[in-house]
N, C-alpha and C positions, 0 to 999 in steps of 0.2 A: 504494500500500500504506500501511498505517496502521501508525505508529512510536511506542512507548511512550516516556516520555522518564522523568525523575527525579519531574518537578514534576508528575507526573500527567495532562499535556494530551495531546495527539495530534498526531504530526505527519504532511503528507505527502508525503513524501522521492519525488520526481519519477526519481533518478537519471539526471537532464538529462547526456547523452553520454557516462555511463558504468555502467554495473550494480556493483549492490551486491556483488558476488561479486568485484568488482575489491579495491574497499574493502577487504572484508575481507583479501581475499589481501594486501594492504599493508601492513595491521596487523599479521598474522601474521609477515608476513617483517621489519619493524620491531621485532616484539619478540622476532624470533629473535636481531637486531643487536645491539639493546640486553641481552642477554642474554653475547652472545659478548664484549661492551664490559666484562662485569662491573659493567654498571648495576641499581641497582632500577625508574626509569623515565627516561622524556626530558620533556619540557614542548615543546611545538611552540607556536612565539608568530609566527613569520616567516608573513607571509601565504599566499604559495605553498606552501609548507609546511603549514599549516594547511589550505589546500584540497586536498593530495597524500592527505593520510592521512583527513580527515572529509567532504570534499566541498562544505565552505563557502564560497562567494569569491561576493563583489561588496558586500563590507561597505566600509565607510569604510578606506582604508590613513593615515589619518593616525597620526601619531607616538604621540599619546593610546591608542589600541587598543593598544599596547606596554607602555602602563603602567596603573597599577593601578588609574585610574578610569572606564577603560573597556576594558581587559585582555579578549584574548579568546586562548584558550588551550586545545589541547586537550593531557590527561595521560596519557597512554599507558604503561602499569604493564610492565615486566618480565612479566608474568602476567597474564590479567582484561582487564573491558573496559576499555576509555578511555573517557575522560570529558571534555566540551568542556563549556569558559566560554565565558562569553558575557556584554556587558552587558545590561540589560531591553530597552533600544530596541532591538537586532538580535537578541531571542529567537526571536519569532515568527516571522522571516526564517529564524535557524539552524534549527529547526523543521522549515520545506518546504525547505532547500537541503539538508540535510546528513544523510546517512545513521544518522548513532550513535542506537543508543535514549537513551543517558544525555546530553542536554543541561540545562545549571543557569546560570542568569545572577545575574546581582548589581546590586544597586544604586547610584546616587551619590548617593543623599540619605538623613538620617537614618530607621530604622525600624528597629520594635521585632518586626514578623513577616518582611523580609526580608534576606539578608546582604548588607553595606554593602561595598564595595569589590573589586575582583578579588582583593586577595591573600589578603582576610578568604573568601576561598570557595575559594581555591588549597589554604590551608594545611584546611579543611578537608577538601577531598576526599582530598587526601595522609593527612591522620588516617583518616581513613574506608578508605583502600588500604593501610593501614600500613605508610606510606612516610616516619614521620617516624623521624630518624635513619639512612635509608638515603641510598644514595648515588644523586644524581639529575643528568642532564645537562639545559644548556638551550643555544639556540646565541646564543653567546657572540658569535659572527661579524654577529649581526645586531639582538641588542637592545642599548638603551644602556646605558653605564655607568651611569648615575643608576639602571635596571631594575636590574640586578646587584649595586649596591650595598644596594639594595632587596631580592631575595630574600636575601641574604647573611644579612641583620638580621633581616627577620620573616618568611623561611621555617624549619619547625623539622626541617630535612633536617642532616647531618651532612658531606656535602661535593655542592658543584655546579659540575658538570663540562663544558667544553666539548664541545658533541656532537659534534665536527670530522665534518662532513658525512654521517650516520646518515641523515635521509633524501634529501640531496640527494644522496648515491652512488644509489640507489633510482631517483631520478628518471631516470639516464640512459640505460634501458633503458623507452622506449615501449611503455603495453600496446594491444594489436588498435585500442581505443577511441581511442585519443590517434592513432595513426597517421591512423584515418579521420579525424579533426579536424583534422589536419595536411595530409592529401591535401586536402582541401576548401579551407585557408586557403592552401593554395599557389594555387590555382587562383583565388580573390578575391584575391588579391596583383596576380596579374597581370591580374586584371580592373579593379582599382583604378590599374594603368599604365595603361594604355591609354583610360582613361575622363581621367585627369588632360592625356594628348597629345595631345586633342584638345582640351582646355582653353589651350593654351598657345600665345601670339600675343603680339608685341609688345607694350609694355604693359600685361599684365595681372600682378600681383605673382604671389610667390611663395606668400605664404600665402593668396592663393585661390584657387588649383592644389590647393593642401591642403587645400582645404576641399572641391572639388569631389572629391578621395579618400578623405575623409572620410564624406562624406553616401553617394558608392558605396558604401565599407564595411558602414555603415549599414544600408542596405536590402539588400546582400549577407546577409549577418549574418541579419538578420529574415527575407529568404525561406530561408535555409537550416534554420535553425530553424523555421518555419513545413513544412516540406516535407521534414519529415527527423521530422515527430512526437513533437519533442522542447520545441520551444518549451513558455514558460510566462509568468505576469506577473512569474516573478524575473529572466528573461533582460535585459538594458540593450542593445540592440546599437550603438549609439553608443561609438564611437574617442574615449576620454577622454586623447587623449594629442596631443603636434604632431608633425608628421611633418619628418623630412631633405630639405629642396630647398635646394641650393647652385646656382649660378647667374654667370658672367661672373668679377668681382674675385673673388666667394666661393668658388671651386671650392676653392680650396685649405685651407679650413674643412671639415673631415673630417665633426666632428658638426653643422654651425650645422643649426640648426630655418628652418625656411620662414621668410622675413621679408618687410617689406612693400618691396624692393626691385621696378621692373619690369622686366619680362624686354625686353633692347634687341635691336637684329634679328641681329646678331652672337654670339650668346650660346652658349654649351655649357652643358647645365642637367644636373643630377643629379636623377636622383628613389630616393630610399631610402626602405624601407619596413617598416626593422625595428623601428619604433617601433609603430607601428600594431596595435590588439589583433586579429586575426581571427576567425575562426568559434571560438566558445564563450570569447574572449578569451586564445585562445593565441595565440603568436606567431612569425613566421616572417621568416628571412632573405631581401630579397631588395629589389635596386638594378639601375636601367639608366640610360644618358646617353642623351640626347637633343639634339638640336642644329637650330639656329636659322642654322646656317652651314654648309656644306663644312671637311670637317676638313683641316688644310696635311700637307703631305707629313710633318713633324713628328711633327705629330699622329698623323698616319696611323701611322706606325711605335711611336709608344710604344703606342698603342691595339692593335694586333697583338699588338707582345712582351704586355701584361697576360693578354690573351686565349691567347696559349701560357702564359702562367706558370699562369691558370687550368685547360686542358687537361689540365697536366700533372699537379697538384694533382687536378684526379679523377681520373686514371690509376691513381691510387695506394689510391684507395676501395674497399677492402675487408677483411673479418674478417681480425683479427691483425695490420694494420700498425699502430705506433704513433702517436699520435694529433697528434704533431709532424711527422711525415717528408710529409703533402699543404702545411704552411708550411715545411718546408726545401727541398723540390724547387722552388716558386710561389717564394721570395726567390734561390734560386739563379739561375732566370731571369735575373727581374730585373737581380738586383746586375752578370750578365757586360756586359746590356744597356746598365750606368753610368746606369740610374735608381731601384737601388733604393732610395734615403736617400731618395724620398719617398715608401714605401710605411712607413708609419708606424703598422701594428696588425699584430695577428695575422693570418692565413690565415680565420680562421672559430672558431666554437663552438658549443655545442651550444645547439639553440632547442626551448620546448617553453611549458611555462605560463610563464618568462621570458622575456626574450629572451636574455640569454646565459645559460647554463646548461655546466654540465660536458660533454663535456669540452671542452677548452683545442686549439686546431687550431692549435697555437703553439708554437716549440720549449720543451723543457723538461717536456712531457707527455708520459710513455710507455707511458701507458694504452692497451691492444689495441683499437684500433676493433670493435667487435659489431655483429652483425646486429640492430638494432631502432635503436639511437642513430641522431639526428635532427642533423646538422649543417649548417652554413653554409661554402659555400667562395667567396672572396673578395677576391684579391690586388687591388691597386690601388696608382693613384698618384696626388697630389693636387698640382696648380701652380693658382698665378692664371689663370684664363679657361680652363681644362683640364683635365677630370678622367678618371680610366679606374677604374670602378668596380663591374665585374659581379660580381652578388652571387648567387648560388643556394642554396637549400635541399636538401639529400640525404637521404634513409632510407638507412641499412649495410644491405644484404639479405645474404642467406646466400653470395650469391656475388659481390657488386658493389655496387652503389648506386642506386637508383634516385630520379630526377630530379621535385623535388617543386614546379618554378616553371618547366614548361615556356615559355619565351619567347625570339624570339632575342635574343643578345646581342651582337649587331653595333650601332655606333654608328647611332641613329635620326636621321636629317636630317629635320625635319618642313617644309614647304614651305608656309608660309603668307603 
C-alpha cells in the first residue's frame, strides 16, 4: 500500500509481521494512557519502543540516534496523529519500514531549505500540535542525562515528565502477530541447539559453536521470512549479537559470552540463547547443558533438585497468580536442597522484542500473570565445571501455559 508522509514522497509500508490495524490499535490505546496520565503527549526515543508504536526497527541503536544529531523520535499527541523523526540517512528506510503517514527527518549539516538538527524539528512539530507549554513525558529511564538536560533548555514545553513505563506496560500483553513470531522463534531456538551439539568435540572453542548458531539462525531467519510472505530487502537476518556458552572452569560465569577457550573431553558446556535475535529479531528464553562427560552422583542430584524446582515453577502458570510466586516456589526448592546461594537471578521475565521485558518472575512483582504475556522460566545453579540451567519460554493461555521451546531438558551426554 502506498503511505503519504509530511514531505510529500510515498512510502511502502510492507507491515512485515504485523498489520497496520495493530499499529493503530497501539496508538489509540497509548493515547488513551497518556490521557488518563494527565499528559499532552509522550516522545518515544527508546528503540523498542519506537518500533512498538510506528513499526521502525533495524536502524542504527547507537547512542547518537538518542541525541539531537541524529535523534529519531516518534511524538504521539494526547489527541491526533503522531508524528516520527527521523535523521535524512534512515528517511527512506523509515518510509518502507514504518507505518505512520506523517514521517519528517532532519539534517546534520548547514541548510537554508532543510531543518538542521532533531530538536530544531522536535520543537517544531510540538509548535505545529500545540504542544508548546503543555505538559509532555519522555522516558527518562532510558535517554541520557546530557538528552534531558537538552530538552529541558531548548524544548518550549512547560514540564517533562517521566513516562514511568506508558508503553512498556503495553508491551506485556502479546498481540495474535507477536505470539506467531514467538511460536516460530521458539522452534529456531531449538533448532539452533541442536545444530551447535553436533558442533561440539574436543577442541573446538566456544565461540565457534556460536558461530555455527549463529549462521543457523541466519538462514532460519531468511527461510522463515522467505516462506511466510513477509520477507523484504529491509529484513537483516543475521544475529548481531554473541551468544552465552560457559564451558569446564566457566560454568560458574552466569553471563560470560562464548570465548575462545577449547572445549576439553571432560567438560559440562552450557548453551544459552537469550541473547540471540530470532524470527523478525525478537527474542526468546531458552538454555540447555550438554556434556562431554557422565554427570557424578553429585551432579546427578543437584541436576534433579533444578529440574523439580523448574516443574514446580510451571505448576504455578496461570491467569491471576502473581508474577513472583513460579521464583518463590523454584528458590524454595532449592534453598531446602542447601544449594540455593548459587542460584543467583530471578526465576525468569518477560521476553518479546527485548529480551527481558516486564514482567519481573522474581519476588517483589505482584502483577496477575495474563493470558497473552510471554515468559521465561529458569531456576539454576552455577559452580566451577557444573552448571544446571534449563531455560524455557511460556505463553499464559486462558487456562495454563503453553510450552514455546519444546526440547528435553535432561542433561545431554554427547558421545564423541
Amino acid at each position: 500500500m502506498l503511505i503519504g508522509n509530511k514531505n510529500g514522497a510515498q512510502s511502502h509500508f510492507k507491515g512485515i509481521g504485523m498489520r497496520k490495524e495493530t499499529y493503530i490499535g497501539r496508538v489509540a490505546e497509548l493515547q488513551t494512557r497518556i490521557r488518563k496520565r494527565g499528559l499532552d503527549a509522550l516522545l518515544v526515543i527508546k528503540p523498542e519502543n519506537v518500533r512498538y508504536v510506528t513499526g521502525l526497527w533495524g536502524y542504527s541503536n547507537r547512542s547518537e540516534y538518542a541525541m539531537p544529531r541524529r535523534l529519531v523520535c516518534a511524538v504521539v499527541p494526547a489527541n491526533g496523529d503522531p508524528v516520527l523523526i527521523v535523521p535524512k540517512l534512515e528517511y527512506l528506510f523509515a518510509q518502507r519500514r514504518s507505518w505512520l503517514p506523517d514521517i519528517r527527518y532532519h539534517v546534520e549539516w548547514g541548510s537554508e531549505t532543510e531543518c538542521f538538527g532533531g530538536l530544531n524539528l522536535l520543537n517544531k512539530v510540538l509548535q505545529e500540535k500545540s504542544l508548546l507549554g503543555k505538559k509532555v513525558a519522555v522516558e527518562k529511564n532510558f535517554i541520557s542525562a546530557a538528552l534531558h538536560d537538552l530538552l529541558n533548555a531548548e524544548l518550549g514545553v512547560s514540564v517533562i515528565e517521566a513516562s514511568n513505563g506508558l508503553v512498556e506496560e503495553m508491551r506485556i500483553i502479546k498481540s495474535s502477530e507477536e505470539i506467531d513470531i514467538l511460536r516460530i522463534s521458539g522452534k529456531m531456538a531449538v533448532q539452533e541447539y541442536f545444530a551447535e551439539c553436533a558442533a561440539i568435540r574436543p577442541g573446538v572453542r566456544e565461540y565457534e559453536v556460536a558461530m555455527v548458531g549463529r549462521d543457523h539462525a541466519a538462514h532460519e531467519s531468511a527461510w522463515h521470512c522467505d516462506h511466510r510472505n513477509c520477507g523484504c530487502s529491509l529484513d537483516h537476518p543475521l544475529a548481531e549479537t554473541s551468544q552465552i556458552i560457559t564451558s569446564g572452569p566457566r560454568c560458574d560465569m552466569v553471563h560470560a559470552l562464548a570465548s575462545t577457550r577449547a572445549f576439553e573431553p571432560d567438560d559440562m558446556i552450557l548453551l544459552d540463547f537469550c541473547r540471540i535475535p530470532q524470527f523478525q529479531n525478537y527474542r526468546i528464553g531458552f538454555a540447555r547443558n550438554v556434556a562431554l562427560r557422565n554427570a557424578n552422583s553429585t551432579e546427578q542430584d543437584m541436576y534433579r533438585t533444578v529440574l523439580d524446582a523448574y516443574d514446580k515453577a510451571v505448576s504455578v502458570l496461570r491467569p491471576g497468580v502473581a508474577a513472583e510466586v513460579p521464583d518463590l516456589v523454584a528458590r524454595e526448592v532449592l534453598d531446602k536442597a542447601g544449594i540455593g546461594e548459587t542460584f543467583v537471578h530471578r526465576t525468569g521475565r518477560g521476553v518479546g522484542i527485548e529480551a527481558a521485558e516486564l514482567p519481573e518472575i522474581g519476588a517483589g512483582d505482584k502483577l496477575p500473570l495474563q493470558a497473552g504475556m510471554v515468559i521465561t522460566i529458569e531456576p539454576s545453579i552455577y559452580l566451577p565445571n557444573f552448571s544446571a540451567h534449563p531455560e524455557d519460554t511460556y505463553l499464559i493461555t486462558d487456562d495454563g501455559a503453553e510450552l514455546l521451546t519444546r526440547c528435553s531438558r535432561e542433561l545431554n551426554v554427547l558421545s564423541r
